[in-house]
Each structure stands twice: as C-alpha cells, then as structure tokens.
C-alpha positions in Angstrom: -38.7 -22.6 17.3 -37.1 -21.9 20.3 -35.3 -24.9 22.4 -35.6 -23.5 25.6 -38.2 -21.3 27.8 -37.9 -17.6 28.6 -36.6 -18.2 32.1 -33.7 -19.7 31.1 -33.0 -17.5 28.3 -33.2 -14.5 30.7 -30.4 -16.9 33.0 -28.2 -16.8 30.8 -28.3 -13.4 29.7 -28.0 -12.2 33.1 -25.2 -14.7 33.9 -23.2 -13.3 30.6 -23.8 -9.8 31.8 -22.3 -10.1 35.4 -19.3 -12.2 33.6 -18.5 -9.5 31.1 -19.6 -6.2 32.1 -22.7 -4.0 30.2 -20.5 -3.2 27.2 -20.5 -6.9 26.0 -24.3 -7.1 26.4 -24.5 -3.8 24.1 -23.0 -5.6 21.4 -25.5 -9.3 22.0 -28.2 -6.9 21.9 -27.0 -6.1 18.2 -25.4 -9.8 17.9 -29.1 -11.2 18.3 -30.6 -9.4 15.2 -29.2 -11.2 12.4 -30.7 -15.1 12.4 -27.5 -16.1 11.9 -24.0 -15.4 12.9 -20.3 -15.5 11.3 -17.0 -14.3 13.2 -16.7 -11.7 10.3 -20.7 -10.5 11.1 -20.3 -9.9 14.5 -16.7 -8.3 13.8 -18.5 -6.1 11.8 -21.9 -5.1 14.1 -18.9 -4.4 16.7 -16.8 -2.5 14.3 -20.1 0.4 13.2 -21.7 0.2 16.0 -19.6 1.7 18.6 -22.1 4.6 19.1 -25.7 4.7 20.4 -28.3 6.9 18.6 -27.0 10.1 21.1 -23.4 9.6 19.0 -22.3 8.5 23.2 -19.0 6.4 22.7 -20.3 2.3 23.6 -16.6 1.3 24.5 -17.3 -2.4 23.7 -13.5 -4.4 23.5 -12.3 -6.4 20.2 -12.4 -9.2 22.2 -16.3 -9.4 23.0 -16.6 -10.7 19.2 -15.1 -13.9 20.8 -16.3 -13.4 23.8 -20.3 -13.8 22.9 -19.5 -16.5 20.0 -18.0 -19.0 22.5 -20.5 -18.0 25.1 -24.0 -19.5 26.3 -25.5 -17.2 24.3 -24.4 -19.0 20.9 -24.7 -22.3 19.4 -22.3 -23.3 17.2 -24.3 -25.0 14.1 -21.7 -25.2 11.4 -18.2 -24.2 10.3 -17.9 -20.4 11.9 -21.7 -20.1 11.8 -23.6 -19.6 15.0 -27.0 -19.1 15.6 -29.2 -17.8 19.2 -32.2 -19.4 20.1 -35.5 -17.8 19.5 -36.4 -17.3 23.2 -32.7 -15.6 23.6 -33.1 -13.6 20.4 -36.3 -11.9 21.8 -35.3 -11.0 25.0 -32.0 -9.1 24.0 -33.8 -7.4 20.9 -36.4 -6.6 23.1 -33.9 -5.0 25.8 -32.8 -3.4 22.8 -35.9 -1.6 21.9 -36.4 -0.6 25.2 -33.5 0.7 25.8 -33.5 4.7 25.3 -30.1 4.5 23.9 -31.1 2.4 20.8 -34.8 2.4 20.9 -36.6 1.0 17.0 -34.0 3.7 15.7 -31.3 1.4 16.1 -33.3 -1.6 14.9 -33.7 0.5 11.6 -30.1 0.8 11.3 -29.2 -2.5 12.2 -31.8 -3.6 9.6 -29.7 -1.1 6.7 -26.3 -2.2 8.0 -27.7 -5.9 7.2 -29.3 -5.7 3.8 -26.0 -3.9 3.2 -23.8 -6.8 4.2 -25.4 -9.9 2.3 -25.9 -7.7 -0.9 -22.9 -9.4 -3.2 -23.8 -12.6 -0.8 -27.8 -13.1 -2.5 -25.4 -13.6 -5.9 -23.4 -16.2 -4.4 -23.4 -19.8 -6.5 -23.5 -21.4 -3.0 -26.9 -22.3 -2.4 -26.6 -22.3 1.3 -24.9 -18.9 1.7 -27.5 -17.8 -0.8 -30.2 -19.4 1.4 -28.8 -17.9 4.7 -28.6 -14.4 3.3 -32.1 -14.8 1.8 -33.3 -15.5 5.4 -31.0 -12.3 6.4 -32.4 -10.3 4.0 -36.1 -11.1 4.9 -35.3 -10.4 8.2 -34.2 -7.3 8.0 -36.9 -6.1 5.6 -38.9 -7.1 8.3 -38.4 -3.9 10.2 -37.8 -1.5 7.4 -40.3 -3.0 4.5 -42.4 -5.2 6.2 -44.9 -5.4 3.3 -41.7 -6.2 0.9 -40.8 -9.2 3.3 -44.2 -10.9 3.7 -44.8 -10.4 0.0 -41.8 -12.7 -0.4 -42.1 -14.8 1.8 -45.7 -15.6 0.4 -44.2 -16.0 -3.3 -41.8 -18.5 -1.6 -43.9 -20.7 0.0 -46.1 -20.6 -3.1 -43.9 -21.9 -5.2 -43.4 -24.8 -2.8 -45.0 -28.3 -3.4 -46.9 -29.2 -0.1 -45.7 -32.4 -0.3 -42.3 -32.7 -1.9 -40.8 -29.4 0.2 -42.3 -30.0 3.6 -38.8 -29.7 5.1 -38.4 -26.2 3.2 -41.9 -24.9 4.4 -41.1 -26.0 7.8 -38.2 -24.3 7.7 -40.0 -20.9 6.6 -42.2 -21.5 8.8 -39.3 -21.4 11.8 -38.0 -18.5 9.9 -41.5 -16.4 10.0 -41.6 -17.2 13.9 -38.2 -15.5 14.3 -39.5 -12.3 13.1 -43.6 -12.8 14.5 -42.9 -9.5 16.1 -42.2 -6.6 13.5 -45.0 -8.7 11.1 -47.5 -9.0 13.6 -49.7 -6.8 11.8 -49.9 -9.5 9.0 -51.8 -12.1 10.7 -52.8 -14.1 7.9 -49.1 -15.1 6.9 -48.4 -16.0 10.6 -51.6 -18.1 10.9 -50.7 -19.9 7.3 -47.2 -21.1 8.6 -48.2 -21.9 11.4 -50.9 -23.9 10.3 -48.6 -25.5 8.0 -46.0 -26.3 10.7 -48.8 -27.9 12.8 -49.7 -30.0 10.1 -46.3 -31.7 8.9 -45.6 -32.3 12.4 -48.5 -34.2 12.5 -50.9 -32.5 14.6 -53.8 -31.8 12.8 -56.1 -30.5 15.6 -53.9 -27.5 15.9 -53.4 -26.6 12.5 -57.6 -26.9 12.0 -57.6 -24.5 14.8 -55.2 -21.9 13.2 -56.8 -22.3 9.7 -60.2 -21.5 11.3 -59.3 -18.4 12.1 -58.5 -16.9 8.8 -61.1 -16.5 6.0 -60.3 -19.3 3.1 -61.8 -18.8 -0.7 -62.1 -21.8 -3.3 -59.6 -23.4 -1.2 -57.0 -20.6 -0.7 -56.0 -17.9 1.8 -54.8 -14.2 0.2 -51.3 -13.2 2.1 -49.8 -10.0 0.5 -51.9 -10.1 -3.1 -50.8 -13.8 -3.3 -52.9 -17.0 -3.2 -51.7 -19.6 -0.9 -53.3 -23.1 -0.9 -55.2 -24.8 1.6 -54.3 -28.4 2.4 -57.0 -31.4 1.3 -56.3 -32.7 5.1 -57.4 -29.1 6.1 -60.2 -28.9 3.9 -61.8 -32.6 4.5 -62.2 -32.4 8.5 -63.1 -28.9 8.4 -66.1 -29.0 5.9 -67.5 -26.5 4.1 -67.6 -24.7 7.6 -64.6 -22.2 6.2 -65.9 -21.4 3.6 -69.2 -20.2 5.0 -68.6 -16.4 3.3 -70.0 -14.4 0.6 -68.6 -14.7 -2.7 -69.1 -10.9 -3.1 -67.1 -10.9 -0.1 -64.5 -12.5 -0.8 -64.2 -10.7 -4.4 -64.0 -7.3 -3.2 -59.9 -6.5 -4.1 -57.8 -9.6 -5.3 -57.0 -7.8 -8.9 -56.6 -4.3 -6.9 -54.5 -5.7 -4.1 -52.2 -7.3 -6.4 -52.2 -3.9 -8.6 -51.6 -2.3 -5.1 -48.5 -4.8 -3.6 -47.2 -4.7 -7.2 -46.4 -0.9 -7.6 -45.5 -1.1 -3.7 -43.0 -3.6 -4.6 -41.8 -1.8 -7.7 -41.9 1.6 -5.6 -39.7 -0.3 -2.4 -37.2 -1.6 -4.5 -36.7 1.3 -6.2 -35.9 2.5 -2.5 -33.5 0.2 -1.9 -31.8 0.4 -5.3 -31.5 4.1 -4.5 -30.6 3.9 -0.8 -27.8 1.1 -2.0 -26.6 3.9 -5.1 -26.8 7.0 -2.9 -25.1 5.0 -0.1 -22.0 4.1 -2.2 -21.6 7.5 -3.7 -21.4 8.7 -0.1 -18.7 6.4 0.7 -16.8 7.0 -2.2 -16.4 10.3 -2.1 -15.8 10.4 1.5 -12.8 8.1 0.9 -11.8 10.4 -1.7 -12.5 13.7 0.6 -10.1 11.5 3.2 -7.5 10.7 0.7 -6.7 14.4 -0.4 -6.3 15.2 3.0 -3.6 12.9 4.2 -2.0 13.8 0.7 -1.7 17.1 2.0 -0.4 15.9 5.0 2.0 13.7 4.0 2.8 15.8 1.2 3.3 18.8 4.0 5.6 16.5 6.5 7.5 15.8 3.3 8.4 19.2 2.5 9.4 20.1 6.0 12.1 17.5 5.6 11.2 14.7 8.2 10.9 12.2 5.4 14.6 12.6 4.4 16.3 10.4 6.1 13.7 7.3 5.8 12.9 7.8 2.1 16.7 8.1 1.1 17.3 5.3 3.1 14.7 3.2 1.3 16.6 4.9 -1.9 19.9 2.8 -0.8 17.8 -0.4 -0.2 16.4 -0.3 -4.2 20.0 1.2 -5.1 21.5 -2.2 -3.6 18.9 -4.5 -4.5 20.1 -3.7 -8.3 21.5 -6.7 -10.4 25.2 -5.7 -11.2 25.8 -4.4 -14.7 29.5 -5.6 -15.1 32.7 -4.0 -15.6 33.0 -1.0 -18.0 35.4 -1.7 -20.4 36.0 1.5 -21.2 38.1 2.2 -17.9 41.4 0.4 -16.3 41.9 1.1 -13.2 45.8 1.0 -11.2 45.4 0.4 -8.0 48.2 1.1 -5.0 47.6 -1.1 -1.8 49.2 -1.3 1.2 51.6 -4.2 -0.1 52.7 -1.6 -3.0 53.6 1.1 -0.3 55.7 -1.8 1.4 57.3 -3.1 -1.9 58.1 0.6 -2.7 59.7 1.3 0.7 61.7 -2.3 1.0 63.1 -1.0 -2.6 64.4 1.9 -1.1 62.3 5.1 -3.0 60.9 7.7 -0.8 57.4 9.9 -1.5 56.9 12.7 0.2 53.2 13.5 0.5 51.8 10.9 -2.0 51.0 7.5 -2.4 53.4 6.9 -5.2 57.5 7.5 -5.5 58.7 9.3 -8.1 60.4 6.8 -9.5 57.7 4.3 -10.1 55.4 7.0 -11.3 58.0 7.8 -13.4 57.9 4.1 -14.7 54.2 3.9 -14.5 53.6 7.2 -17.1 56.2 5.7 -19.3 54.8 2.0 -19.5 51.6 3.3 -20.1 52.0 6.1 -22.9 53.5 2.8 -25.1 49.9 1.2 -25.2 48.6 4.9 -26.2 45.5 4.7 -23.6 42.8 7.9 -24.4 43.3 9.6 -21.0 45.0 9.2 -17.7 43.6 10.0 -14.2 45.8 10.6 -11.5 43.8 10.4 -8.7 47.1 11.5 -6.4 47.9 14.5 -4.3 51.0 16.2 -5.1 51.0 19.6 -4.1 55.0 19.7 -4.2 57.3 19.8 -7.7 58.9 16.6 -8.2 62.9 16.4 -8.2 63.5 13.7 -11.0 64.0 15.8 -14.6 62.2 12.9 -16.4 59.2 12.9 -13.9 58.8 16.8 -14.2 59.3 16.9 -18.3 56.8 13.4 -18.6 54.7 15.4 -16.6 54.9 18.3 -18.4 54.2 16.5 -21.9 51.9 14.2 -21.2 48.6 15.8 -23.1 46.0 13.0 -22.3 47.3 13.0 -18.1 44.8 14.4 -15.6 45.6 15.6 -12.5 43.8 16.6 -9.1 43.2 19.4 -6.8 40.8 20.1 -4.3 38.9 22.9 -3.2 37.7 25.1 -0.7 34.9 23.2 2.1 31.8 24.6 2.9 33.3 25.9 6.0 36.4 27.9 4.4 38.6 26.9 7.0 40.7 24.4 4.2 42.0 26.2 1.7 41.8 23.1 -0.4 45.0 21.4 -2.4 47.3 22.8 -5.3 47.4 20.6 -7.6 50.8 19.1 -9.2 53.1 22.3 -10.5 54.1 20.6 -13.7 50.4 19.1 -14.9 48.9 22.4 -17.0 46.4 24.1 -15.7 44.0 22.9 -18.4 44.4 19.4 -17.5 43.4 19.5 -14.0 39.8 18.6 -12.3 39.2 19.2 -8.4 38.5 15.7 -6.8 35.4 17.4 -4.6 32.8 14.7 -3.5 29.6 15.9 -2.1 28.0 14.1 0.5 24.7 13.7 2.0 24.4 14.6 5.8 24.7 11.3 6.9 28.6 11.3 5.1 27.2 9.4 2.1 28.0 10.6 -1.2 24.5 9.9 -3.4 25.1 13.0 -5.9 27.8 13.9 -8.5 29.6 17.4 -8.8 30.0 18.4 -12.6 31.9 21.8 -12.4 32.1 25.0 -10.0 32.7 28.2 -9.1 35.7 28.3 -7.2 35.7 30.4 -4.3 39.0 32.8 -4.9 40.5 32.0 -1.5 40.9 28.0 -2.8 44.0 27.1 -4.3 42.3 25.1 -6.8 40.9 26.8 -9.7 39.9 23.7 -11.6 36.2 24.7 -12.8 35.6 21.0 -14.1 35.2 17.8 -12.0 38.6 15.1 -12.5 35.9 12.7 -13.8 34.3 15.1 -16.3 37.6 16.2 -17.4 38.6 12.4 -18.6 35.0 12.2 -19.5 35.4 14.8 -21.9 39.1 13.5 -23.0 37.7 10.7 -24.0 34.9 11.7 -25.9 36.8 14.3 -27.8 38.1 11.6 -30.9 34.7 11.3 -31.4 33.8 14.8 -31.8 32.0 15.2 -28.3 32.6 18.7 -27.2 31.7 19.8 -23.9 28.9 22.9 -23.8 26.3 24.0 -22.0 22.7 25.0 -22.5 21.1 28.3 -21.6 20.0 26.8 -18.6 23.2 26.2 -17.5 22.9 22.8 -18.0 26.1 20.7 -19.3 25.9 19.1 -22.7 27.8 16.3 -24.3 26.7 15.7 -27.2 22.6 14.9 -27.7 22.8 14.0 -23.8 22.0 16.6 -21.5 23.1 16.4 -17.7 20.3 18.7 -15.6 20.9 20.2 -12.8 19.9 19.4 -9.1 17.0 21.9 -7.2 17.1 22.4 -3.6 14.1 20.3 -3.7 14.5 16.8 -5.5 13.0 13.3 -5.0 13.4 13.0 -1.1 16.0 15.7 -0.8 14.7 18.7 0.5 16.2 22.1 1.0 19.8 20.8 0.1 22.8 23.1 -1.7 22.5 22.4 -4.6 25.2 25.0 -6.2 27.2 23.8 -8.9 26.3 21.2 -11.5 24.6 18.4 -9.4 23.8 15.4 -10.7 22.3 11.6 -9.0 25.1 9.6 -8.9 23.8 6.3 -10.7 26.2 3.7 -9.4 27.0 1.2 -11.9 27.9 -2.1 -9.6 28.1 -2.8 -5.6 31.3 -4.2 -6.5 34.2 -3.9 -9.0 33.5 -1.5 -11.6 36.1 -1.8 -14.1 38.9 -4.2 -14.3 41.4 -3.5 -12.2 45.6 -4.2 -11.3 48.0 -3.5 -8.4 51.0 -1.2 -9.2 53.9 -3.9 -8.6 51.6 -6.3 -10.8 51.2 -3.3 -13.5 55.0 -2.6 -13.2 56.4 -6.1 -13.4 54.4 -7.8 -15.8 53.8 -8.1 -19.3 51.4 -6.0 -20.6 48.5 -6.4 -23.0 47.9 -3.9 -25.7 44.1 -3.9 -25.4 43.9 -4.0 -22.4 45.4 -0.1 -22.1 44.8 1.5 -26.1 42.2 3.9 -26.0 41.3 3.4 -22.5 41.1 5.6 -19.5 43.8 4.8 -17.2 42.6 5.6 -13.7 45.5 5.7 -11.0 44.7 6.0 -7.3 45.0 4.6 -3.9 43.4 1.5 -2.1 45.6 1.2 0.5 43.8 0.9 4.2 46.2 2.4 6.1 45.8 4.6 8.9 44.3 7.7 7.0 42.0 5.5 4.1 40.8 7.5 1.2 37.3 5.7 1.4 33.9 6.9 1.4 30.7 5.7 2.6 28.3 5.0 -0.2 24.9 3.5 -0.8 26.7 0.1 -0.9 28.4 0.8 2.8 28.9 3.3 4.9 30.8 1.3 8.1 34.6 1.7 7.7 36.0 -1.7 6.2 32.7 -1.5 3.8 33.5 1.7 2.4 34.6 2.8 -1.4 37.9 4.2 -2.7 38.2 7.2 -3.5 39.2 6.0 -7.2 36.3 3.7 -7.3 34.0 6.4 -6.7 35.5 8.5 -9.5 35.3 5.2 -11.8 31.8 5.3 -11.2 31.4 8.9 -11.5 33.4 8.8 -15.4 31.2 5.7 -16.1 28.1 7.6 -15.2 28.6 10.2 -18.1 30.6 7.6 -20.5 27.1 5.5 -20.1 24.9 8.3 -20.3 26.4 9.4 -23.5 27.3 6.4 -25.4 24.8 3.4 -24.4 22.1 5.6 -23.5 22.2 4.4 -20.2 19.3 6.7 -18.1 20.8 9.3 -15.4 18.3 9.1 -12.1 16.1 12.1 -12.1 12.9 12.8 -10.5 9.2 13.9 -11.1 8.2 17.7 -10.6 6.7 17.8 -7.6 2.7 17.9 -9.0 3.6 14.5 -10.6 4.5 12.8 -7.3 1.8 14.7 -5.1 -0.6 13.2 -7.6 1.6 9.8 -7.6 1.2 9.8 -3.8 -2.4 10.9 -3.7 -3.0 7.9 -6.1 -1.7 5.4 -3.4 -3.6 7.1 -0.4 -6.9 7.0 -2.6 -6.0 3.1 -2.9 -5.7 2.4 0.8 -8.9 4.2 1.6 -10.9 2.0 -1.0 -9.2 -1.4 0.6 -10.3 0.0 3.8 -14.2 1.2 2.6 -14.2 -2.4 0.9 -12.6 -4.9 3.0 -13.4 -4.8 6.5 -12.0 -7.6 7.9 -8.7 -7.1 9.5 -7.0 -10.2 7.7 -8.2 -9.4 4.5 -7.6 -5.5 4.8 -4.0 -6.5 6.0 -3.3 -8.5 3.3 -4.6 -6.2 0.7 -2.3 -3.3 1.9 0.5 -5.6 2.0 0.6 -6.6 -1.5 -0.5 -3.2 -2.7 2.6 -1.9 -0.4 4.6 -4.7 -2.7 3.2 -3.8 -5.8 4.5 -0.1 -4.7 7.7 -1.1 -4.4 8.2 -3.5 -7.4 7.0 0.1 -8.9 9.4 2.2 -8.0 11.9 -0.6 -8.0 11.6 -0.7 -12.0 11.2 3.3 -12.3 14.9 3.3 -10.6 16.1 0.6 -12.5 15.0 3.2 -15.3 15.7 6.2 -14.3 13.2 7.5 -12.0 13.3 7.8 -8.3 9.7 7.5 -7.3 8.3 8.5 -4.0 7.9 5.3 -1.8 8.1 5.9 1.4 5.4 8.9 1.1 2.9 7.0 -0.4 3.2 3.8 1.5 2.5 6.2 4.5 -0.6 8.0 3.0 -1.5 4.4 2.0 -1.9 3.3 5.7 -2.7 6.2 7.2 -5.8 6.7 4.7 -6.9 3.4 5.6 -6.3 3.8 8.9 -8.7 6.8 8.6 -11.2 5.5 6.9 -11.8 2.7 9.4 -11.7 5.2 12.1 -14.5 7.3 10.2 -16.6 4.4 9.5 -16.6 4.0 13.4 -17.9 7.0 14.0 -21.9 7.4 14.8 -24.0 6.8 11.4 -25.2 10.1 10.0 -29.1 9.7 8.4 -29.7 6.6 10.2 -27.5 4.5 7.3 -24.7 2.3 8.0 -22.7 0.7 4.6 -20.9 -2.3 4.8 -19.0 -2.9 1.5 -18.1 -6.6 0.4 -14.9 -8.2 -0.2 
C-alpha cells in the first residue's frame, strides 16, 4: 500500500525533474516498473533502453543510475535493494503510458526485458531472491499474460493457510494492489485480496463489504478456474445473504473453465519457453555475426602491418619472461675485454685492424689445439695477412679454425669484409646479422647468395659452419631439401615467408630462421684472454668443444647488438654472444630436440583470433555489469597470455596481441549493439 498521497508523490517527481533535467525522468519512468530495485536492475533498464519506440536517441547519463537510487524517489529497504512507493510507481508509469514516445508498447517491452532478467534468478536457493523475482515475474506477466499472472497468483494464495500465512497473504495482497491496473479486468481476484487484507487488519466491516460484491458458492469464490475460500468470520456475519444464487448458476463452467485456463496456461508457457529459445538464438548468432567481423578487421589491420611493432614487442616481453635454460656445455667461449687490449698494449704487441696481436693469437691457436677442441670460431676481422711465419702456417693448418667475413648491406654501398688471406676458403662463414627495423636482431641467417660485388663469398653463416663442424664426428651432414630448406640430420630448419607470426611483408631472402635465444644472460661458460693465456688449463673444459673467440670490449666502436633482452647501449649483446646463441640454436635443435620458434599458417591464427573475439562477445551478451564484464575479459585476456606464453616456451608464437584486440573490441561491440533500439518489441538480458 502506498505511504503517502498522490500530491506528494507528484512533488517529488516534479522536484526530481527540475533537479535533473527530462533525461533522468525517462529512465524513473522505466525505474518504477519493476516492484523492486537493485543498482545492477536499474544499470541495466538504463543500459537497453536508451531509445524510445521511434528508435530517437534518450541520451540519459551513467550517472542517473545513482542519481534516482539515492533520490526521493527511492527507499532504500535492504542491502542494495530499493523499492518506490505505490502512489509514486503510478504516476511515473502512468506518465509513461501517456507518453507518445513509450506509450503500452514500451510497457510490453519493459515487461520482456524483466521476465528476461530474473529467469536464472526464480532457480536461486535463496528464498528471498526467489521470492522477489516471483513478485517480478508476476508483475511483469501482468501486462503481457495477464490471465497467466492472476492464475498464479490464485494457486498461491490457495495453497496458503488463512491462519498460519496471514503475513504471506497480506503481503500478496500488497503485491496485487501494485499491479490493480493492468488486472483490472479481473475483479474477483482484486476484491478477494482485498477482502483478505481488510480482514487481518482487523476491520471486518470493510472486508464484508468487498466480499459482498462478488458471487460466493459452498463457501468459495472462482478466480482464474481456481477455488479460493471464504473466511468463517466472513461467512457468520454475512448469513446466508451471499449465497442467495442458483445452484444451476453457479454450475454453469467450473470443469470447463479450468479445462479452458489449463490449455491457456499450457499454450502461454509454451510462449514464453519459445520467446526465451528464439530470443537466445538471436543473440547468439548475432554475437557470432559480430565476432567474424572484427576478425576480419583485425585480421585486415594485421596484414597491413600496423600490428608489427606492438605484437613483436609483446613477442620480447614472453621472450624475457622465459626461465633461463643454463649454459650450453657444448660451447667455450674466449672473451677479449677492454683490460686484455690494455694488458696487450702495456706488453708491447701491436694489432693492426683487430682485437687480437698476432702474437697472443698465435699463443691462443697453439694452447688450444693441445686440448683438441671440435671447432674454433674466430669471431675477428682480419682482412690483412699476418707477418709472423707461425701465425700464417697455424693459420693455414688449422682444419677445425673458422674464420669471418662479412657481406654486402642491403644498400650496396659496403662492399663487406675479406676475410683472413691464410683461413681456406672452405672454412669461412660471413658474420651477417639481420635485424628487425627497430635494430633488433629477432631472426637467424643460415646461408646466402652472395651478391658478386661483396668480397665475401662465404655462402654459409660462421655459426652454421661450426654447427656443421661439430656435428660432422657424428655423421651429421649438411643438405638440403627440395624446398630449399636446410637439413641436419632428422631436423629440418624451414624457411622464413614474408609473412610470419607478426612480421609482415619482411625480406625474407636467404635461409631465415626465429632466433630462439637460449638465456638473457650468459650462455656458455666463458674466460678472458689473459686469464685463458696465463692459466692452467683443464682438458675438459676445451676437448671436443667449440671454442668461440671474439670481442667484449666496450670501447668506443662496441661490437654489441640490441636484442630482445636489451636494446639501450650498455644493455646490449656481443657480437660473439649472439653467434653463441645462434650455434646453440642448431646444436639444440639437432641434438636435444629442443623446438625452433615457428608459427601457424595464417587460417590457423585467423581462426585462433576469431576464437578469442567470439569469447569477448559472449562475456559481453552474458555479463552485463561493467565489474563483472571487466573482470571476465581480464582473466580471459590472462588466460590468453598464459597461452601463448606456453606455445612459445614450445615452439609456437601465437597471435596475442590480435586477439586480445578482437577480444575487446567484440565486446565492446556487442554492448554497443545491445544499446541500440529493440527490434520486434524484445529486449534479452542474459544472466551472470
């Protein structure tokens, strides 16, 4: 019943309306159909009704959710549940229907959108959420199935004992005055609870007079096909006087009414069953509609290239995140520093054009070929012959000794480096990195085609060619397959497209391959030249190793290289470090089975990426609430990562940034589709 009279309710509607403008009344006018309210209800009833029945944009703020709850228009009668008063319900509804921008259509969708909403809610172990969406659902039936709703209602209060449940058929009775309006064609219901009201608030003159106005037989009154009973107070001070009817009369229909409300009720919930089916079908397959088209859009975006740079940088982020795998045994690597150059000069021996003298690479070759290591890189430039005899023969005769060169740019304006005039031709590898636009060097370079003009002909890489010298006891031959592919042994080392992972559109001439670093750090043990030169050595430490020489030094022209580990100066890689990781990458591959990075064709990730954007537009159909819809694309966003974490631990890169960006744009979409204007007068709400 309502607290206070229709003056008042129309005062503060009016005073809400000059404080907040005529887009917050729209949404009280939608705000007083439910019986009750929650902050998630009214977030909702703003969030699919931001149209009138014309499809004419409502503009009502986000912050009028707040806005009516903590106004005069709400009571606050529990933990975030608010309710309006009757008199204040009936004049907004009222404005509604007479409004020719909603008229009864709107109260027909408002009535859908709430059947809808407490659908999962009628199942809830709770009794009073299952109570309060009982009462919801009854009064939205009310306007769409009015027969369906007194029916129930009838059943209900039925069941009730008149003495025992007083308080529950008062409160029904409260309920049915809420919705006297749209059931005012079913008098005898209103007159029952009413009567009934009358009566357990003690006044018995009133409820005779409502009871008197309805025909009773044997006691009862017929509401909907179903026999309610008349009180004995009722009965004793009214006589036989209501009864005063023909029997015949009041025989006429009760076996074909109830056939009648039966099939009614069998034929309306059919209805709704169907409208409830039909309604989810149309909302799945819009999300799926909506999700195949931000694939193709991210999917589009992605081959023009404006994902490179984010999705290879997210690459780097998983490529540092790796747990180290230790030092590769198989490799030793000599390192010169800035303290060797000065020990070299304070000792009096002069380079020219290297890193090393000629005298303690002299010393270096000759300490190293008594431990009989598998292969030595020198990872030097000397394009000049040397002047000592003993360096030029040892050079000459040293069958397991790898030397560099380096060829042509992209440009063609260097010519490269010869490589050392005493090494033999077959036992030379160009040093060439490649490197991604941003300087980083992500991908490895197998062999070449040397351009004629270079003055390196070396065909192989330096770290394939100790690779291969290493492999070669073993019976590993270098080959290739008829797609050009190389081959060492049962491993196979495929080629790089122009269009892999996030690359897209790169050069990929030559054998390409992801460079799968092995450690941020050290990646092989590792000794300074003096150290080397000076000290004892250990036989195993060298025998049937690869013995990788090369410069550390950080002197005013560094041979470092930005990497996924660092790319600002002092976090840079050696140059030798990078070709440890490089001979590592194919020792691995072949020998431990360690997986080389590769990457899906590209139906594989549009489907992978699809996949993700169909998930964010069902968290979006399904959770509506911005808390719980946040949430939900957060973790899925974390399960996508943890994915494509462990596919490039082994040996995948996955798309990531792609789908994480059809993942919030679907749901982004879907939200903004479910705003727009309700097509066939049905608005779905799905449940968390």
């Amino acid at each position: 019943m309502s607290k206070i009279r229709p003056e008042v309710a129309n005062r503060r509607i009016e005073s809400f309306k000059k404080r907040f403008g005529k887009a917050h009344l729209y949404l009280a006018y939608h705000a007083a159909f439910p019986l009750a309210l929650t902050p998630d209800l009214l977030y909702r009833l703003w969030a699919n009704f931001q149209y009138d029945i014309h499809g004419q944009v409502l503009s009502i703020p986000w912050v009028s959710v707040a806005d009516i709850l903590l106004s005069s228009l709400c009571d606050e009668v529990g933990y975030e549940l608010y309710e309006m008063d009757l008199a204040i319900r009936k004049e907004l509804l009222k404005s509604l229907k007479e409004d020719p921008d909603f008229d009864k259509q709107r109260l027909d969708e408002l009535a859908n959108f709430l059947l809808d909403y407490i659908h999962l809610q009628l199942r809830n172990d709770d009794p009073d959420i299952k109570d309060l969406a009982q009462s919801q659902r009854w009064t939205a039936l009310a306007y769409v199935l009015p027969n369906e709703a007194v029916r129930e209602l009838a059943l209900t209060l039925s069941k009730l004992d008149q003495n025992q449940d007083q308080a529950e058929i008062l409160r029904l009775a409260s309920f049915v005055e809420t919705v006297a309006e749209p059931l005012a064609d079913f008098e005898a219901l209103l007159i029952y609870t009413r009567g009934m009201g009358s009566l357990i608030r003690g006044d018995l003159e009133s409820a005779k007079t409502q009871f008197t106005r309805v025909k009773i037989y044997q006691n009862q009154i017929q509401v909907a096909g179903i026999n309610l009973l008349i009180p004995e107070e009722i009965i004793k001070v009214t006589g036989h006087s209501l009864n005063d009817v023909r029997r015949s009369e009041k025989q006429k229909a009760p076996t074909s009414i109830i056939k009648t409300f039966s099939s009614q009720a069998v034929s309306r919930q059919k209805l709704i069953n169907n409208r409830e089916t039909s309604s989810s079908r149309f909302n799945f397959s819009r999300v799926i509609f909506v999700s195949l088209l931000i694939t193709g859009f991210v999917a589009g975006i992605r081959w023009l290239g404006i994902l490179e740079n984010i999705e290879i940088s997210a690459y780097d982020q998983m490529m540092r995140s790796r747990i180290a795998e230790g030092l590769d045994s198989r490799l030793l690597i000599i390192t010169i520093d800035d303290d060797d150059l000065a020990t070299q000069r304070q000792n009096g021996e002069s380079f020219i054009g290297a890193s090393i003298s000629e005298k303690s690479l002299n010393k270096l070759l000759a300490k190293l070929n008594q431990y009989q290591p598998r292969a030595i890189g020198l990872d030097i430039y000397r394009d000049f012959s040397a002047k000592e005899p003993d360096l030029i023969t040892r050079l000459q005769q040293t069958q397991n000794l790898i030397g560099v060169c380096k060829g042509s740019d992209s440009t063609g304006n260097i010519k490269g480096i010869k490589p050392p005039p005493e090494i033999p031709p077959g036992n030379l590898g160009f040093s060439d990195f490649i490197h991604d636009r941003d300087g980083v060097i992500r991908r490895q370079l197998l062999f070449m085609n040397q351009e004629t003009t270079s003055l390196c002909s070396a065909p192989y890489a330096f770290s394939l060619q100790l690779a291969s010298l290493y492999l070669r006891p073993l019976g590993i031959q270098t080959k290739f397959t008829p797609e050009g592919n190389l081959q060492l042994g049962k491993t196979i080392f495929p080629n790089l497209k122009s269009r892999t992972g996030g690359y897209q559109n790169i050069d990929a001439n030559g054998g390409q391959i992801l460079l799968n670093y092995r450690s941020s750090k050290e990646i092989a043990e590792q000794v300074k030249l003096t150290q080397f030169l000076a000290s004892p050595i250990n036989p195993s430490a060298i025998k049937d190793r690869i013995v990788l020489i090369g410069v550390v030094a950080k002197g005013d022209s560094p041979d470092t290289w930005p990497t996924p580990y660092g790319v600002l100066l002092d976090e840079q890689m050696p140059g030798v470090l990078v070709q440890a990781h490089m001979i590592s990458q194919i020792l691995s591959a072949v020998q431990d089975g360690r997986p080389l990075l590769q990457t899906w064709s590209l139906w594989i990730e549009v489907v992978w990426i699809w996949g993700w954007s169909l998930l964010g537009g069902l968290l979006a159909w399904r959770f509506q609430h911005l808390l719980y819809l946040t949430l939900g694309s957060g973790i899925a966003i974390a399960i996508l990562y943890i994915s494509c974490y462990g596919l490039l631990i082994s040996g995948v890169w996955a798309p990531f940034v792609p789908p994480v960006i059809a993942l919030i744009v679907a749901g982004g979409s879907i939200i903004l589709v479910k705003l727009q204007p309700p097509s066939a007068n049905k608005i779905i709400i799905s449940q968390e």
